[in-house]
C-alpha positions as CSV (number, residue, x, y, z in Angstrom):
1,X,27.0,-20.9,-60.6
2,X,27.0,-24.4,-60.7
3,X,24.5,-26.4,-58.2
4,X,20.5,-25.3,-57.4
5,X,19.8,-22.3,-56.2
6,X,17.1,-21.6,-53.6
7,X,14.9,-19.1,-54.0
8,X,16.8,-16.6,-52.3
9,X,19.8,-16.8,-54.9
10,X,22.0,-18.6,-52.4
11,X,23.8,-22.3,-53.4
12,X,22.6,-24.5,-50.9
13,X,23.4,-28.0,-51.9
14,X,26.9,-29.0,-50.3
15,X,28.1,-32.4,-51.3
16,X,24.7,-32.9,-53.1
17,X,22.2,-32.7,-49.9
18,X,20.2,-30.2,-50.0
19,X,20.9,-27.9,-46.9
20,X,18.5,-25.6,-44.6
21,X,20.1,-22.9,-42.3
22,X,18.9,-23.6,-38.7
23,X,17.3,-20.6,-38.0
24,X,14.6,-21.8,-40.8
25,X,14.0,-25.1,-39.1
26,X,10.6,-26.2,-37.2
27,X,13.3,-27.1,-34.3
28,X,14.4,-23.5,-34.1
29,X,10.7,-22.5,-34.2
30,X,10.1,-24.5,-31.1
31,X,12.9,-24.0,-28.6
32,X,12.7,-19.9,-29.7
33,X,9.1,-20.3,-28.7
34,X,9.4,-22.1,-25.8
35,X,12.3,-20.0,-24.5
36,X,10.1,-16.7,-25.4
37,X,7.2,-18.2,-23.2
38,X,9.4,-18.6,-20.6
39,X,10.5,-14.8,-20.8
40,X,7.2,-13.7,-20.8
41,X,6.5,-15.9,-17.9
42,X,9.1,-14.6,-15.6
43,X,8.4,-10.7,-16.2
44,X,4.8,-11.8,-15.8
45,X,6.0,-13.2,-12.2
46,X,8.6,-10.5,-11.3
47,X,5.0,-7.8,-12.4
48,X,3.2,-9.3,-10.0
49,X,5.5,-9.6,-7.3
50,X,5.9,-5.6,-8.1
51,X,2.2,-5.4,-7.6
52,X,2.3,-7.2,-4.5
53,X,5.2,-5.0,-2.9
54,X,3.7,-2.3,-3.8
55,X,0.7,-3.2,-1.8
56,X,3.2,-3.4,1.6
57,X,4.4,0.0,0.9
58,X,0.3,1.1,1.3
59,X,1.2,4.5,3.5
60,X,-2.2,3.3,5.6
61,X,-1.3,0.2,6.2
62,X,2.0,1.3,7.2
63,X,0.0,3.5,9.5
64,X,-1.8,0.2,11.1
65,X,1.1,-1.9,11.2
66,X,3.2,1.0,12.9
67,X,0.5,1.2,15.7
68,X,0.1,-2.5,16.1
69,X,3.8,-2.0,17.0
70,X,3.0,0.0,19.4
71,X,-0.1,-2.2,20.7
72,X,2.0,-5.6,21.1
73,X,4.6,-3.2,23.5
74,X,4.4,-2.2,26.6
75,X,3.5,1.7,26.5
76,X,6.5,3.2,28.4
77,X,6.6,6.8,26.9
78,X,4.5,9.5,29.0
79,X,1.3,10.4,28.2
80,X,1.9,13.8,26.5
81,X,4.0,11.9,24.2
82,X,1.5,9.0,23.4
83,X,-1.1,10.9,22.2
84,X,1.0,13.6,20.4
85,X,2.1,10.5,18.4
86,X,-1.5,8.7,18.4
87,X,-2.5,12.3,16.7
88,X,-0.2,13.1,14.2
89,X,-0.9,9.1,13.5
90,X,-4.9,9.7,13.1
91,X,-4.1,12.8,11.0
92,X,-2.3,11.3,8.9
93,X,-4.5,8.3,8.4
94,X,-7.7,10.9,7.3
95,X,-5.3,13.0,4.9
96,X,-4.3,9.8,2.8
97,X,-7.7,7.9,2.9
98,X,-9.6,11.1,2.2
99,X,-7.1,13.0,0.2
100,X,-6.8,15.8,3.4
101,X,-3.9,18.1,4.0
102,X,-4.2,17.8,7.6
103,X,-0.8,17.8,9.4
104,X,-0.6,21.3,9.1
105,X,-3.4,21.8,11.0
106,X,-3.5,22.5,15.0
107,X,-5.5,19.4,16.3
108,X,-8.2,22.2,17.3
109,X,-8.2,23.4,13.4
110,X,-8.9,19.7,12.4
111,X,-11.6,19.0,15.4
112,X,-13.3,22.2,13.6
113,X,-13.2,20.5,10.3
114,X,-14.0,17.2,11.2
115,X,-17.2,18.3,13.1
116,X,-18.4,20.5,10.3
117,X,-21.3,19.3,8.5
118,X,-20.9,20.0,5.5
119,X,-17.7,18.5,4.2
120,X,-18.6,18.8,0.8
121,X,-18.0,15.7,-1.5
122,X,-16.0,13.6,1.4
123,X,-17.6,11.0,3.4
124,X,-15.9,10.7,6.7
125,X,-16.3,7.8,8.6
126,X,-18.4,9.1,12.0
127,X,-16.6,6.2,13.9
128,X,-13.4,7.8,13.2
129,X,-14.1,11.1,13.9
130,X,-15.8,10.2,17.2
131,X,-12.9,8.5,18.4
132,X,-10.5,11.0,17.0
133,X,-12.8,13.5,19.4
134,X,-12.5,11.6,22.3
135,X,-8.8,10.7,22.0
136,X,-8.5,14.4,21.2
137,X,-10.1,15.1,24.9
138,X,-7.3,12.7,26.4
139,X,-5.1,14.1,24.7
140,X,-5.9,17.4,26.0
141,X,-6.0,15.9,29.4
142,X,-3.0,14.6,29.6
143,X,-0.9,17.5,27.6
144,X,-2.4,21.0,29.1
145,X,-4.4,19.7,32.0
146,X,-1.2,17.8,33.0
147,X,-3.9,15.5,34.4
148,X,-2.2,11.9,34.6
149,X,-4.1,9.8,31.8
150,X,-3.8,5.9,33.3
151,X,-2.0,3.1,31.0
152,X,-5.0,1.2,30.5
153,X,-7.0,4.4,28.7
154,X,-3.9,4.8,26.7
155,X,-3.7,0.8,25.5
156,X,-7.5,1.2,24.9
157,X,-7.4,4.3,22.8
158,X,-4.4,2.7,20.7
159,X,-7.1,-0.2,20.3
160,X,-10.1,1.7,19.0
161,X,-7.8,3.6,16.9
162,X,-6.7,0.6,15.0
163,X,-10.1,-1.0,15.1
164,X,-12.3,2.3,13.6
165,X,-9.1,2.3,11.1
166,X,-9.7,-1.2,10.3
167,X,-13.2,-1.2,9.8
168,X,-12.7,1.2,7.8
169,X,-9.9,-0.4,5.6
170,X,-12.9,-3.4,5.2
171,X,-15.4,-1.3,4.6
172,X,-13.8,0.3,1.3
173,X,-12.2,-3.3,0.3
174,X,-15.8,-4.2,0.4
175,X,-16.8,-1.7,-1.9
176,X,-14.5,-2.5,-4.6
């Protein structure tokens, strides 16, 4: 073999320059690092906005925001039908913040388990178990007494539901 010889056994002069492939230049170096930061970058971004989405698909604070639906319309369904919604809602709320398995409970069952004492390593919230009590008695009202339960009880039991739900929403955010 005529020529020098590099120290990978491969003639590199041409023309009597000495060449270097491009992949071995400090130009390569750069623009492959630069496009890998940008990589890393973007499915740092596209992570996050995961993370974020996640966070909407919350089953509790589906829960809220499907009641404040409720709250910003006009309550034109009957009474019966509120509160059997307003229930299974609230029941649904305590089985995912407390890790409960309570929808396929009779709202009498869950009354009897909410005002036990000793509920063993979960913390209820009293505020949410008082007003799941009383909107249990409206409730009652208005489906077996077939007593008629005004608007204005049912707009202010959808509010105290989402506040005591709220608060406590805050109060674990708090806590972490």
């Amino acid at each position: 073999m005529n020529g020098f010889e590099n120290k990978y056994g491969l003639d590199l002069e041409i023309g009597g320059l000495w060449y270097t492939p491009f992949w071995k230049t400090n130009l390569f170096y750069a623009i492959f690092s630069f496009v890998l930061v940008i990589l890393l970058v973007l499915i740092g971004y596209k992570w996050w906005l995961r993370s974020k989405q996640v966070s909407r698909h919350d089953p509790i604070l589906l829960l809220i925001q499907s009641l404040r639906e409720i709250e910003n319309k006009p309550v034109k369904t009957s009474a019966q039908v509120f509160y059997f919604d307003l229930i299974f809602k609230i029941k649904e709320f305590i089985g995912y913040k407390y890790k409960l398995e309570l929808r396929q409970k009779t709202d009498s069952e869950v009354k009897k388990f909410l005002v036990k004492e000793d509920l063993g390593a979960q913390q209820i919230n009293e505020q949410l178990v008082k007003t799941f009590l009383e909107i249990l008695n409206h409730s009652y009202a208005a489906r077996f007494a077939k007593k008629s339960v005004s608007s204005e009880q049912m707009v202010l039991d959808l509010q105290q539901t989402i506040n005591s739900m709220q608060q406590i929403m805050h109060a674990s955010d708090e806590k972490l």
